[in-house]
N, CA, C and O atoms as a GROMACS GRO file, in nm:
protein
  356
    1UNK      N    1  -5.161  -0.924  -3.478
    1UNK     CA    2  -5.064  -0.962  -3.375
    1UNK      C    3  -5.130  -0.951  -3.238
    1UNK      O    4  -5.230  -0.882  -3.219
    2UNK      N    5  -5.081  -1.007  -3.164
    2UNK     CA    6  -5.147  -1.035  -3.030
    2UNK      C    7  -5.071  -0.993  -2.914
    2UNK      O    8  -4.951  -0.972  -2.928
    3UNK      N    9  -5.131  -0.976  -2.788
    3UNK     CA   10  -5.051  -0.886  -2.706
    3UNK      C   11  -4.900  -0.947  -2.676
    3UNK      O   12  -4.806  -0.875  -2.643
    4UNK      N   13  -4.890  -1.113  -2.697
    4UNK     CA   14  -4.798  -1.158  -2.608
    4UNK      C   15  -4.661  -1.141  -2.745
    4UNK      O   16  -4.539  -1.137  -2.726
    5UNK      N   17  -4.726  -1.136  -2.858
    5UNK     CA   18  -4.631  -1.186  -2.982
    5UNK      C   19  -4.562  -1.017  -3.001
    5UNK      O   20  -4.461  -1.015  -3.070
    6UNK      N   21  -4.600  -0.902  -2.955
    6UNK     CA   22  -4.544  -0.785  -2.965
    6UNK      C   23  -4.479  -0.748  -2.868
    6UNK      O   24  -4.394  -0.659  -2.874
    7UNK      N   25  -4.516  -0.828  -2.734
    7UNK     CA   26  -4.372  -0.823  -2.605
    7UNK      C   27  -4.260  -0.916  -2.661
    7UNK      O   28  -4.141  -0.901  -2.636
    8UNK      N   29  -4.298  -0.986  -2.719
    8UNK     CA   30  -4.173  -1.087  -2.731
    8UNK      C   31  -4.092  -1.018  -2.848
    8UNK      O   32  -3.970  -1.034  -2.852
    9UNK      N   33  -4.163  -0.934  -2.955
    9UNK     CA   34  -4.069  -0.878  -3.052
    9UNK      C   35  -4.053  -0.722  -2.957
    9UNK      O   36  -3.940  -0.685  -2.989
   10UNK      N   37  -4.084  -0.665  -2.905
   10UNK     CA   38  -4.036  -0.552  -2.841
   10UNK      C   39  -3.912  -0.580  -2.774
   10UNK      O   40  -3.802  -0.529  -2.793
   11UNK      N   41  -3.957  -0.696  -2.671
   11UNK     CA   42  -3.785  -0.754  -2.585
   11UNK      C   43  -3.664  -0.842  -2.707
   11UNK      O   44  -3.550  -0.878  -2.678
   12UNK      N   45  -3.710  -0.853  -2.797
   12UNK     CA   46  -3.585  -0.896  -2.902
   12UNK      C   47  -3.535  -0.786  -2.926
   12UNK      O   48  -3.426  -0.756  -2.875
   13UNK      N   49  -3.604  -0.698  -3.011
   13UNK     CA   50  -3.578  -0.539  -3.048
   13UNK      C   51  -3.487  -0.452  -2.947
   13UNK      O   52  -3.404  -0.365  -2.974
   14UNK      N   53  -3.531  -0.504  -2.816
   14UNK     CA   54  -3.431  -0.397  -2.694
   14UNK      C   55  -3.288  -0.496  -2.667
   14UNK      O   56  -3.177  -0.444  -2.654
   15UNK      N   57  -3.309  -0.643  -2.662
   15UNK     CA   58  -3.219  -0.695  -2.646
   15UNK      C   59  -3.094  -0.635  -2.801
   15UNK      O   60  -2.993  -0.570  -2.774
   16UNK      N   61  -3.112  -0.656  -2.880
   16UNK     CA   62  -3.058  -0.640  -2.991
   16UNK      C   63  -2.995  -0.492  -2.998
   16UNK      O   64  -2.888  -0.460  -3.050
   17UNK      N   65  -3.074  -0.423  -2.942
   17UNK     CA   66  -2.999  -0.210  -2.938
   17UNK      C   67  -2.947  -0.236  -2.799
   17UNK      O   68  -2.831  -0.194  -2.800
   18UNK      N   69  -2.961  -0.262  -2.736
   18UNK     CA   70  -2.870  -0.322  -2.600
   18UNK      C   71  -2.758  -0.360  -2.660
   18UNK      O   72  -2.690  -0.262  -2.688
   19UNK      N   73  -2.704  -0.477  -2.695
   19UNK     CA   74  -2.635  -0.533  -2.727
   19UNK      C   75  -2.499  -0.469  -2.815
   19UNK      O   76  -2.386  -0.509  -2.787
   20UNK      N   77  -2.518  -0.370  -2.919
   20UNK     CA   78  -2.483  -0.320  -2.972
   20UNK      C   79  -2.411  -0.166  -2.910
   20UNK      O   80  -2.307  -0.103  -2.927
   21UNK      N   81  -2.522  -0.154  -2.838
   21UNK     CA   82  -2.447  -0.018  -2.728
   21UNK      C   83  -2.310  -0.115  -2.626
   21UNK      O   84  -2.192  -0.080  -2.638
   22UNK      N   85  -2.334  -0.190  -2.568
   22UNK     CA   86  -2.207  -0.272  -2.503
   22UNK      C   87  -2.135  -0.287  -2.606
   22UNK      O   88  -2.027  -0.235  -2.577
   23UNK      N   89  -2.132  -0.324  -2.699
   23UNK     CA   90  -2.052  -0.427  -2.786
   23UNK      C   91  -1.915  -0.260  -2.838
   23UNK      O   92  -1.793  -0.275  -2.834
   24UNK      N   93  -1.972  -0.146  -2.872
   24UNK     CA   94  -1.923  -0.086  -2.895
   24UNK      C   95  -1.801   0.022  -2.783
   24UNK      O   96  -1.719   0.113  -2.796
   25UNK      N   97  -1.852  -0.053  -2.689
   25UNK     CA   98  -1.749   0.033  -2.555
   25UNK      C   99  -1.593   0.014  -2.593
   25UNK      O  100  -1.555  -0.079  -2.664
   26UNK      N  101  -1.504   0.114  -2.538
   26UNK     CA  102  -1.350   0.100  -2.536
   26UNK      C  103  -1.320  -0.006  -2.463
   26UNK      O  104  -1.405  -0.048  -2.385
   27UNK      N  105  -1.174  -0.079  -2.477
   27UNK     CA  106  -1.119  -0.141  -2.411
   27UNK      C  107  -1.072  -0.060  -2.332
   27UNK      O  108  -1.070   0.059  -2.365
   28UNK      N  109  -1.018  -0.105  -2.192
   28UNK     CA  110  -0.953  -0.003  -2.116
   28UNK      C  111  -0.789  -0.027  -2.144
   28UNK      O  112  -0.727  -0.133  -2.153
   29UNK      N  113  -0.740   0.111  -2.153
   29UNK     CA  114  -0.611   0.143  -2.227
   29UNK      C  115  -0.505   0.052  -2.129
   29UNK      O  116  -0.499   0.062  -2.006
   30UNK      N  117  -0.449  -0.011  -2.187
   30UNK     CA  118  -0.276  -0.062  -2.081
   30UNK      C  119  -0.234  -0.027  -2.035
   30UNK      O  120  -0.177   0.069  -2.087
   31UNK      N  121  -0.211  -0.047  -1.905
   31UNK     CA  122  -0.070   0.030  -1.869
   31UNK      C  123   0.058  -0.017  -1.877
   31UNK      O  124   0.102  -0.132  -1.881
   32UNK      N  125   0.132   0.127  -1.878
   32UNK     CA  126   0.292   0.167  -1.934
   32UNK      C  127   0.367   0.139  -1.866
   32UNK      O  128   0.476   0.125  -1.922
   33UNK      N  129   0.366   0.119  -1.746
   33UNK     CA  130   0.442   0.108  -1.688
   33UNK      C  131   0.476  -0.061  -1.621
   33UNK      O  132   0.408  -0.106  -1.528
   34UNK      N  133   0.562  -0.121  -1.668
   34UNK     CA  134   0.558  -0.267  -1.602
   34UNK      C  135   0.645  -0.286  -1.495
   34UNK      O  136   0.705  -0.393  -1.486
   35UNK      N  137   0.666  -0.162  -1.381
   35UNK     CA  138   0.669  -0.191  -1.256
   35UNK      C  139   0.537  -0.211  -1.184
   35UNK      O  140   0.524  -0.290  -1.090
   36UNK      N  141   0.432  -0.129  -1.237
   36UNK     CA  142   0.337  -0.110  -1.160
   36UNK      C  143   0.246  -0.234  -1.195
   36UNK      O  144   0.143  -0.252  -1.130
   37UNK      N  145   0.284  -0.324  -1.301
   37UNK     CA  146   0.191  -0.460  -1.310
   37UNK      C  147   0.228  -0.573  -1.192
   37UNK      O  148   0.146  -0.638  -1.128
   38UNK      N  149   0.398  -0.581  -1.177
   38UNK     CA  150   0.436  -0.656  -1.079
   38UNK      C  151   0.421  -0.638  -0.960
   38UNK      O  152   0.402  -0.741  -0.894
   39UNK      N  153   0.423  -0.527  -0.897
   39UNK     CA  154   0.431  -0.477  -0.792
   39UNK      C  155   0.313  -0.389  -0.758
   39UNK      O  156   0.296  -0.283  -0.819
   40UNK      N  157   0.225  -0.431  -0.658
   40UNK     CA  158   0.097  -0.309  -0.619
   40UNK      C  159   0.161  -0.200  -0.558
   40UNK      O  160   0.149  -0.078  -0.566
   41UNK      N  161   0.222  -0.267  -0.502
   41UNK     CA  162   0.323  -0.146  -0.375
   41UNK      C  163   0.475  -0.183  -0.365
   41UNK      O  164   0.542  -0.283  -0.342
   42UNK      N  165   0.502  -0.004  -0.404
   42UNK     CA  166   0.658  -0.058  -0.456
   42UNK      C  167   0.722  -0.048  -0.244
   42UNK      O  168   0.667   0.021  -0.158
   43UNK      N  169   0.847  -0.141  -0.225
   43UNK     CA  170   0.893  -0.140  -0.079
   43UNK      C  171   0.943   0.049  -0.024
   43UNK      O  172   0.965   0.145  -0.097
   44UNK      N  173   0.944   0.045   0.055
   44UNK     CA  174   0.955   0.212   0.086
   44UNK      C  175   1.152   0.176   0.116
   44UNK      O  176   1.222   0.081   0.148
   45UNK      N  177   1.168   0.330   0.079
   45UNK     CA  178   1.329   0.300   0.105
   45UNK      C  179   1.335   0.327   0.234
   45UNK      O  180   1.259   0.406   0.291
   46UNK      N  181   1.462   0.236   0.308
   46UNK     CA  182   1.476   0.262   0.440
   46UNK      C  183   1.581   0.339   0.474
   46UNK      O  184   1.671   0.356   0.392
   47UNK      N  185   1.585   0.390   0.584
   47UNK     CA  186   1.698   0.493   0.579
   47UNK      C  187   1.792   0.428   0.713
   47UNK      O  188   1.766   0.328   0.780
   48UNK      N  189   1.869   0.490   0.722
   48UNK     CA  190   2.034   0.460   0.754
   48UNK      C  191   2.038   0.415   0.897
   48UNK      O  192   2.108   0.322   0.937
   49UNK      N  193   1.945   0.497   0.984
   49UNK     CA  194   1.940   0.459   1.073
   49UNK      C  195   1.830   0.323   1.127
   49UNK      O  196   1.840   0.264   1.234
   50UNK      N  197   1.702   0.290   0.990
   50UNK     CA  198   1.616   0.179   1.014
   50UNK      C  199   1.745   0.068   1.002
   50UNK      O  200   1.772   0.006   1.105
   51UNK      N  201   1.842   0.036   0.857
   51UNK     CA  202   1.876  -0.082   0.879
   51UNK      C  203   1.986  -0.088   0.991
   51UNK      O  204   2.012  -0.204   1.023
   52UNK      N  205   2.070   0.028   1.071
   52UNK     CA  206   2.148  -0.011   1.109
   52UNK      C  207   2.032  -0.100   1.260
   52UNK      O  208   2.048  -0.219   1.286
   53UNK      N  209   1.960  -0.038   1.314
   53UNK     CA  210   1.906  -0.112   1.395
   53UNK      C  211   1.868  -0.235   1.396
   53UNK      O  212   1.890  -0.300   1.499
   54UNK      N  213   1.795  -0.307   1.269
   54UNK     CA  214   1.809  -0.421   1.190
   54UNK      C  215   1.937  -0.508   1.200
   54UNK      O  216   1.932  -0.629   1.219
   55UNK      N  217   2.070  -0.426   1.182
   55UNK     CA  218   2.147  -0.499   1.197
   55UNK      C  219   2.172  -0.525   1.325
   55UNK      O  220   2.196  -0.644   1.344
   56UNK      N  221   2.176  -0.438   1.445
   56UNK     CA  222   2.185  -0.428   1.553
   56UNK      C  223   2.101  -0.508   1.613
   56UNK      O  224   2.153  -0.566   1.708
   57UNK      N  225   1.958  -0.540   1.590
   57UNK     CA  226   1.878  -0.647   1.605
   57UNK      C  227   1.945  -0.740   1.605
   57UNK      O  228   1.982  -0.798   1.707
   58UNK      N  229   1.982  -0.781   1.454
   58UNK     CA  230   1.992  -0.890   1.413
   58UNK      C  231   2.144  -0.976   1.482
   58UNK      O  232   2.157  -1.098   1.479
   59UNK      N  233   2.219  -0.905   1.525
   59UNK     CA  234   2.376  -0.917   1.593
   59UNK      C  235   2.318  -0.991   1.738
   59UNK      O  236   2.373  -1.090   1.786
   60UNK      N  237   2.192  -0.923   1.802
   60UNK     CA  238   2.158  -0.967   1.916
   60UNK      C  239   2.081  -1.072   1.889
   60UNK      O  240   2.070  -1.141   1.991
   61UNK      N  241   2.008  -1.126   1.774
   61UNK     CA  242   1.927  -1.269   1.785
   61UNK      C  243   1.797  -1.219   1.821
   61UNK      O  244   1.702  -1.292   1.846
   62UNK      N  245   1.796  -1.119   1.822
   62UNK     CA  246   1.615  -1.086   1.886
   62UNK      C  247   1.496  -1.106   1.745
   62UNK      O  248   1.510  -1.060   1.631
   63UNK      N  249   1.400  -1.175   1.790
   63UNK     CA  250   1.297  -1.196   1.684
   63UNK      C  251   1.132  -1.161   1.775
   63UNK      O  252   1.112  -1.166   1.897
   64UNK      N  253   1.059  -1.134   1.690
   64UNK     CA  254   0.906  -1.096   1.741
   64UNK      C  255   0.916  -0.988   1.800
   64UNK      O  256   0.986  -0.896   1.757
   65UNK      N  257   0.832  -0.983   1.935
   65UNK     CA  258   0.830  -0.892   1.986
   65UNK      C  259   0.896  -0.776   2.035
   65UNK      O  260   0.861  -0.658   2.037
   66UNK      N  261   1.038  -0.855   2.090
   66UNK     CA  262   1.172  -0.833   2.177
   66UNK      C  263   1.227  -0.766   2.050
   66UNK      O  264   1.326  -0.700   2.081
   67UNK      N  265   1.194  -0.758   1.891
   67UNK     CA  266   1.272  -0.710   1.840
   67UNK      C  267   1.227  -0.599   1.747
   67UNK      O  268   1.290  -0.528   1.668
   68UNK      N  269   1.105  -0.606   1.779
   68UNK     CA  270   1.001  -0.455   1.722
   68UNK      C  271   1.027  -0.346   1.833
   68UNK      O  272   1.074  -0.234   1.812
   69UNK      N  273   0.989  -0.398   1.959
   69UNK     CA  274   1.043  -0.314   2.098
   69UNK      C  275   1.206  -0.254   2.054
   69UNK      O  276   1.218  -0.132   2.047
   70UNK      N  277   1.300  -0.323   2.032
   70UNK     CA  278   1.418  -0.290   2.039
   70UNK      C  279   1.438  -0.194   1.943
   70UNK      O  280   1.496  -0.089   1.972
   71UNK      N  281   1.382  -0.226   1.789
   71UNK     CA  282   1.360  -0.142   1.695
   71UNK      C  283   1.316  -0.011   1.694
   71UNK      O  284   1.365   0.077   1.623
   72UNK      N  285   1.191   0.010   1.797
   72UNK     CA  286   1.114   0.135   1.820
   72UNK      C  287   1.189   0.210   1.892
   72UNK      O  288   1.225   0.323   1.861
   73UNK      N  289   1.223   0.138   2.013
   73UNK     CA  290   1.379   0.241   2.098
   73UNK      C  291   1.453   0.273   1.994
   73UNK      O  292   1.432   0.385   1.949
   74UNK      N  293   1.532   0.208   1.942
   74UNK     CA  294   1.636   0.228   1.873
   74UNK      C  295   1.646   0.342   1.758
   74UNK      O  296   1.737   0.424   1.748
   75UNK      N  297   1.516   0.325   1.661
   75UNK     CA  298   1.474   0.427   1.582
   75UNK      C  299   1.444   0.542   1.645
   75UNK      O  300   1.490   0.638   1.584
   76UNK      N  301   1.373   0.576   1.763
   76UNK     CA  302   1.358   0.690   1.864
   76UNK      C  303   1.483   0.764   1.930
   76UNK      O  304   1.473   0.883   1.959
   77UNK      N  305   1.581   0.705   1.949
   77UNK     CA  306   1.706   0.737   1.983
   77UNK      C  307   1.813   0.804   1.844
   77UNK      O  308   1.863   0.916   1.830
   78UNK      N  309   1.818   0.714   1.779
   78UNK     CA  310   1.862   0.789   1.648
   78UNK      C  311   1.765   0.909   1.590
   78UNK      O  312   1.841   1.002   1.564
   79UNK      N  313   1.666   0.938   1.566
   79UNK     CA  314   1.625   1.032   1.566
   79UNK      C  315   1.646   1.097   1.646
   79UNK      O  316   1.668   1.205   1.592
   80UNK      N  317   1.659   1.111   1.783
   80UNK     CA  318   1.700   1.201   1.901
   80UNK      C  319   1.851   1.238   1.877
   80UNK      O  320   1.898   1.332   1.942
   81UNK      N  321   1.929   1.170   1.787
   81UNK     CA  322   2.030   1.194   1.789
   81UNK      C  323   2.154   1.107   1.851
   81UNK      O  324   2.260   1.082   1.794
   82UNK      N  325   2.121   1.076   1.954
   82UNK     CA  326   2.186   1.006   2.045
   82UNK      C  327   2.218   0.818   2.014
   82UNK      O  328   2.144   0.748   1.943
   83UNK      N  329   2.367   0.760   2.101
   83UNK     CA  330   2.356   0.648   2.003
   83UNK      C  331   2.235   0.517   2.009
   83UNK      O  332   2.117   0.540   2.036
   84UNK      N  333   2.262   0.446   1.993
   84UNK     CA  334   2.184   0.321   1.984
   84UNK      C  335   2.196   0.285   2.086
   84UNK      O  336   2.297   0.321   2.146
   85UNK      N  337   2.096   0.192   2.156
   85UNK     CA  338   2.043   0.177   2.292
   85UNK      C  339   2.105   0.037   2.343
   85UNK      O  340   2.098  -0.063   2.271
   86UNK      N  341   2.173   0.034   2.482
   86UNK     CA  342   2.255  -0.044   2.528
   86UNK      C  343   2.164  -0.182   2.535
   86UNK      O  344   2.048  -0.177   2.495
   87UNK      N  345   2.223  -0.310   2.588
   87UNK     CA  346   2.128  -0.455   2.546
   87UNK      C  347   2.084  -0.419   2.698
   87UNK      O  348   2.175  -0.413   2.780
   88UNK      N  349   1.940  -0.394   2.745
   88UNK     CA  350   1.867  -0.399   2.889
   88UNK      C  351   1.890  -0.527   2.964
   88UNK      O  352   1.910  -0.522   3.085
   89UNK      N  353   1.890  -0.627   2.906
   89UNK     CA  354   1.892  -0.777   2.956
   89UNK      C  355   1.976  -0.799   3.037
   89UNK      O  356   1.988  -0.913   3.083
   0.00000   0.00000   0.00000
């Protein structure tokens, strides 16, 4: 045998025990849970005082900016305790 005809059966030989080490790996197990297939991220619950501002937003027509601003007051005030913030305009 000759040098080139014992690389070529050495690299069959590794391809072949290669092959067999992959071939034998686990599948990776399923998951159980089929919320977590639909959904990456489940929505966060909002609390009482996010939607009433939302609604309070939404009564005034404010969209974009004018209504993230209004939101951030608004959520800052209810947490303070105090009521919901008069229309500035």
């Amino acid at each position: 045998m000759n040098l080139a005809s014992r690389l070529a059966a050495v690299a069959l030989v590794s391809l072949f025990a290669t092959g067999t080490a992959f071939a034998q790996t686990a599948a990776p197990a399923a998951k159980t849970d089929p919320a977590a297939t639909t959904d990456k991220k489940a929505p966060k619950e909002r609390s009482a005082e996010s939607l009433d501002c939302s609604k309070q937003a939404d009564a005034k027509g404010l969209k974009g900016k004018d209504r993230k601003k209004f939101r951030r007051e608004c959520m800052k005030e209810a947490k303070a305790g105090t009521a919901a913030p008069a229309d500035k305009k």
